[in-house]
N, C-alpha and C positions, 0 to 999 in steps of 0.2 A: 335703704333710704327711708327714714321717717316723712308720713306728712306732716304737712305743717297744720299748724294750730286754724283752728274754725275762722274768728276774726280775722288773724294775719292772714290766711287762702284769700278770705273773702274781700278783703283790703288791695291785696295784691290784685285778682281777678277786676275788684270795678275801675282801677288806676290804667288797668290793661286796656279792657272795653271804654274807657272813655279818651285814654288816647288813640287807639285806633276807630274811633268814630270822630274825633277831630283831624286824622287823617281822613279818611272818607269824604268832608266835607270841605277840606284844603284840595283835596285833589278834585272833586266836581268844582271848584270854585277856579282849579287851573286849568281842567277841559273848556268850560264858559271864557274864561279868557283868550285862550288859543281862539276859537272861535270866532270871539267879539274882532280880536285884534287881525285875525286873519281876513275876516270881511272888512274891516275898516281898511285895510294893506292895500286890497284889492281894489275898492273902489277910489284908491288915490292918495290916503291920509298915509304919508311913509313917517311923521312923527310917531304915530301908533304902534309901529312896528317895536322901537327902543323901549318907550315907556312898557309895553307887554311883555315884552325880552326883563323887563328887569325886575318887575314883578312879580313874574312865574318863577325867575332863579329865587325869588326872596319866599314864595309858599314851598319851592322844593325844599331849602336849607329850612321850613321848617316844617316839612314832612320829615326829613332825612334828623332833625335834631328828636321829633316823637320817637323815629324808629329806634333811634341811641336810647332812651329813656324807657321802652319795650324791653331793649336786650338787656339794660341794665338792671329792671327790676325782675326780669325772666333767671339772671345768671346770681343776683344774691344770697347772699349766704344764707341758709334758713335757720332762725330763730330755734335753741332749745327750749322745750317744755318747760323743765325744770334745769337750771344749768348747775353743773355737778354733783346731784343730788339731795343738792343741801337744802331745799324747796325754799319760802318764800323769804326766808329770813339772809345768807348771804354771809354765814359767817365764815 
């Protein structure tokens, strides 16, 4: 298995790290809701309940759309060097 080229790794790698730190930040922002909406539930506000119910399914589908976009650029095909030897020209 060749690695891959310096830029494309490195391309790859920061597209990684900055989808999963906007996961990171979807998911603290859907602990804070369960929370918020859990103490509102409690102290009486049952509209609270729906509106947090449906906001959290809409940060999962887009946690769970990151995690597609992870495997997808985790499973792509790697770029050759020079593709079939015939270096930059392509004839």
């Amino acid at each position: 298995m060749k690695a891959l080229p310096g830029p494309v790794r490195a391309r790859r790698r920061t597209a990684i790290d900055a989808a999963l730190a906007l996961v990171v930040i979807l998911l603290m922002t859907q602990m804070w809701l369960l929370t918020a909406t859990l103490e509102s539930y409690l102290g009486g506000h049952r509209d609270a309940a729906l509106a947090g119910m449906i906001v959290s399914g809409i940060l999962f589908l887009a946690c769970f759309g990151l995690y597609q976009l992870v495997i997808r650029l985790d499973r792509a095909p790697e770029p050759e060097a020079e593709p079939h030897g015939l270096g930059p020209w392509q004839i």
